[in-house]
C-alpha angles and dihedrals in degrees: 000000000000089000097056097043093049099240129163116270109235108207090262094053091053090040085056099040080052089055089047091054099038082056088060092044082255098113109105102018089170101044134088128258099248088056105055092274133123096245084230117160116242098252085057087046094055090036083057094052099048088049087048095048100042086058097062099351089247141159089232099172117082115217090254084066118030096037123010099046095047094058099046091042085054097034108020125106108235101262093057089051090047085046102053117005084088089049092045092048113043079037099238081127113049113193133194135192120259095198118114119072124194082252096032129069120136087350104079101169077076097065107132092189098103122198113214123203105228106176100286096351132067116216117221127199129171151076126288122196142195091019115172118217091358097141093048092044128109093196137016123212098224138185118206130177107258098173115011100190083061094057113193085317086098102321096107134093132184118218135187104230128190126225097225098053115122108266105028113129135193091201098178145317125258110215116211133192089263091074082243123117126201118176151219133254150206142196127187122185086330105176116216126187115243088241092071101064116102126239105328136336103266103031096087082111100054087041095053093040091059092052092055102045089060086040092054092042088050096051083054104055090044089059086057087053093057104031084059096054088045093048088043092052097041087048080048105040082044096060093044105043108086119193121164089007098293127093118242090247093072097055111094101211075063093049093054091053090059091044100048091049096045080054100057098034079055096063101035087052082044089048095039095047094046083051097054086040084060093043098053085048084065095244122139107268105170096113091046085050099053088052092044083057097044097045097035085053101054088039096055083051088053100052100036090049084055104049090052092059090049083054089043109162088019 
């Protein structure tokens, strides 16, 4: 219900969806298989979002899986996989992103959350913002300047925090039009073990990077999913609705909203799908990413609004 009204997931709503699609073999599309993954390619794991989402138009993979496992599996020391890929996976650990700063969004040479190395420990300080889940989280995946002269050209680092540790603060949340809620942070002198950095000081950059491009390239294909369903109601509901004797189908100012949008969903599916080709080659996409993202989401407002117009009343 939750799902078709929009709502905002609650960590027990998205703990009981993972069982539904473990249940189904669905569960860690992008893991691998001794891991608890489905050993699936890149181009079946984004074939598998656009078909998910084209079914309800939903966001079906929580931040444990979709996020936080993937990076430690690609950046963690072994220890840190054999520590918490179990916890991530059968969701006893629940992680969030640290990413996003009040004066960093998409910039992140601009991070003013600085990371200290203090003997075996590294002291943060600094301010998080737009967090999803934080305050249901056990761990946040964080990236924190190391080094700032360095910018994000080797002066990030990416750390495991947890939740717990002195001088972590939810300080509030920050409600948006979509009914979600993500929050804002602050630490102050948190003091995190030197254990608990992934892959090497410096590469917070690299790490993150890799995380965004499959988040852009995810957020494309689920514009596909969604534009597809829209653009198969609005060709069905046209043939059946009748006014003035004639179906809508037959209207050409009708037929040119299908057609416009068939178009437009074409080319997106053609530039997604020569991305992912890419991707699966192994080349750096993350240009490519950012303009499947940008073209696949305004895409997915264009079709939709049409189709809206083709149900009219309904």
């Amino acid at each position: 219900r939750k799902m078709l009204l929009g709502q905002r997931w609650s960590r027990e709503d998205l703990v009981t969806w993972q069982r539904i699609l473990d249940a189904r073999g669905w569960g860690a599309p992008a893991w691998p298989v001794e891991w608890g993954g489905t050993g699936w390619s890149g181009v079946q794991l984004y074939i598998f979002r656009e078909e998910l989402n084209r079914a309800r138009g939903i966001d079906q993979l929580n931040q444990n899986i979709n996020l936080a496992g993937p990076v430690v599996i690609a950046f963690g020391t072994d220890e840190q996989k054999r520590h918490f890929l179990p916890r991530i996976r059968s969701m006893e650990y629940w992680f969030c992103q640290g990413f996003s700063e009040p004066q960093a969004g998409s910039d992140l040479a601009r991070l003013a959350t600085s990371a200290v190395r203090d003997g075996d420990h590294y002291v943060i300080n600094g301010m998080k913002r737009f967090i999803t889940h934080a305050a249901e989280s056990d761990f946040f995946q964080l990236v924190a300047a190391t080094d700032r002269a360095k910018g994000s050209r080797g002066g990030l680092s990416m750390f495991l925090v947890d939740a717990d540790t002195p001088g972590v603060t939810v300080v509030r949340p920050v409600p948006t039009m979509m009914g979600d809620a993500p929050y804002e942070l602050a630490f102050d002198n948190v003091k995190v073990p030197v254990e608990n950095l992934i892959g090497k000081e410096g590469d917070g950059m690299k790490n993150a990077q890799s995380w965004i491009t499959s988040g852009r390239l995810y957020q494309a294909c689920r514009g596909l999913g969604v534009a597809k369903r829209c653009l198969d109601m609005a060709a069905s509901y046209s043939k059946q609705r009748v006014t003035f004797g004639q179906p809508l189908a037959e209207r050409q100012a009708i037929q040119w909203m299908l057609a416009d949008s068939a178009t437009e969903l074409s080319m997106a599916r053609a530039y997604a799908y020569e991305t992912l080709r890419r991707l699966h080659a192994g080349e750096d996409v993350s240009t490519a990413a950012s303009m499947c993202k940008l073209y696949c989401s305004e895409m997915v407002g264009r079709v939709p609004d049409r189709a809206v117009q083709i149900h009219g009343g309904m």
